[in-house]
N, C-alpha and C positions, 0 to 999 in steps of 0.2 A: 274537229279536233285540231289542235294545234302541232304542230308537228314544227322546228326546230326552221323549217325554208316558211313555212307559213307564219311563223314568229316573225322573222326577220321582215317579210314582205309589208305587213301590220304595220311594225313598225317604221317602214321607209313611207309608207301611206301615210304614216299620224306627223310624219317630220315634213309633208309637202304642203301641208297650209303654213307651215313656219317659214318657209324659204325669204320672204321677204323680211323677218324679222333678222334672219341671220345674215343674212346680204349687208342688212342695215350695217349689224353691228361691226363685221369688218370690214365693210368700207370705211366707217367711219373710225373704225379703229387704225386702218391704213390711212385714211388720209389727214387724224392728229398725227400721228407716230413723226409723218413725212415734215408735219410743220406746216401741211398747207389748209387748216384750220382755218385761217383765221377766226373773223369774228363769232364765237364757235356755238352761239343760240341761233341765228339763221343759217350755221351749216346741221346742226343738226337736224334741223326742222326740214330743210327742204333735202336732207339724207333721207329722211325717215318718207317723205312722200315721193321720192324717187322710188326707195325700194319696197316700203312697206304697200305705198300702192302699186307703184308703176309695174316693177319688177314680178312682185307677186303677183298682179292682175293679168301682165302679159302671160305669165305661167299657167294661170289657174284658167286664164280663158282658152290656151290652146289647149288643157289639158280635157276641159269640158268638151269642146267643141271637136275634140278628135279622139278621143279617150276617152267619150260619156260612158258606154257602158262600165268599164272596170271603174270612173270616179262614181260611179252609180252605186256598183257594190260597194266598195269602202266606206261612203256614208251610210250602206243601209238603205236604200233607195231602190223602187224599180227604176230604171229606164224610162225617161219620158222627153217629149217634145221639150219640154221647160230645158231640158238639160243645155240643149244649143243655145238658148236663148242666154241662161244665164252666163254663158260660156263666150257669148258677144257682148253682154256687159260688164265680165268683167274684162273682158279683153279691150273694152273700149276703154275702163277707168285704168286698167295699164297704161295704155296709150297716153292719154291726159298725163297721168303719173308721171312716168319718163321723159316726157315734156316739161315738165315742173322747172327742173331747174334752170330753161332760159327766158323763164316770166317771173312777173312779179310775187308778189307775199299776199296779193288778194288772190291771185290763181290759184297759190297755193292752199290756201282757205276753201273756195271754192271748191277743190280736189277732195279734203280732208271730207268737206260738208255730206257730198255726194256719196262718196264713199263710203264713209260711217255711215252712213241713214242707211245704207241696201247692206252693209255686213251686222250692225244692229236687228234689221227687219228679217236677217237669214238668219242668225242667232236664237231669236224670239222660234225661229219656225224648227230649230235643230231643238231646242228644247221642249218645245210641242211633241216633237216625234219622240224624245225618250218619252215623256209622260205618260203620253197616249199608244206607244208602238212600245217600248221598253225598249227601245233601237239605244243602243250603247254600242255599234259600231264605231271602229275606231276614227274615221273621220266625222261622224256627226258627235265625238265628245271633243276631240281634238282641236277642234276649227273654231269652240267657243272663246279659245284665248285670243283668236284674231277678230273672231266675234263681237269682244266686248273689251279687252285690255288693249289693245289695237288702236281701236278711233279712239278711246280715254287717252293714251300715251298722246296719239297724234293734235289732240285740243288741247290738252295741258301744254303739250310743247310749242303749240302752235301760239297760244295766248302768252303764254309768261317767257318765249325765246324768241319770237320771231318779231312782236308788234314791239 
């Protein structure tokens, strides 16, 4: 049953795959505001792979890899070995991420490439489990925006702002 602390808990779990989204936006909203934009199709691009990888990956991998069991329930998941694993990949593509912005615009590709392909193929797998488990846990629904809106934002912006 819900109860009024377990509402609120629900919901700070469904807003922690967003963190990298909202990082993005003000950062990037601080650093138009300040004027230090410039050229403002390669700063957002390499914003959006600072935060939406790096930031978020740093997060989401410590969160795995020390915080597996409670991110375990939130999706709906047992506990399992995988959980450390994915919890060092995404703490690797953080890493890469936050490195982004003092390499080039193929790095940055590169970042996006990788990235997309393992939160695509975790997507596919979070949709599998509603199907098949009716698992509508708040992080296996929640984590589909970063799932699939995520790498689309970051190719779009990567191809028509940054090249």
């Amino acid at each position: 049953m819900n109860t009024p602390s377990t509402k609120g808990k629900s919901l700070a779990a469904g807003l922690l795959p967003l963190i990298g989204v909202i990082l993005f936006v003000i950062a990037t909203i601080v650093q138009f505001a300040s004027g230090a934009g410039g050229d403002w199709g390669p700063t957002v691009v390499v914003n959006a792979v600072v935060y939406m990888i790096g930031w978020a990956g740093v997060g989401a991998g410590i969160s795995h890899i020390f915080f597996g069991q409670h991110i375990s329930q939130t999706i709906g998941f047992d506990l399992s070995p995988y959980e450390l694993e994915v919890g060092f990949a995404d703490f690797a593509m953080g890493v890469v991420g936050v490195m982004a912005a003092s390499f080039s615009k193929d790095y940055w590709l590169a970042s996006i490439l990788v990235s997309s392909i393992f939160r695509v193929g975790c997507g596919f797998g979070h949709i599998r489990s509603m199907v098949r488990n009716k698992n509508f846990a708040i992080n296996n629904t929640a984590i589909l925006f970063t799932n699939f809106v995520v790498p689309a934002f970051l190719l779009f912006a990567y191809f028509n702002w940054a090249c």
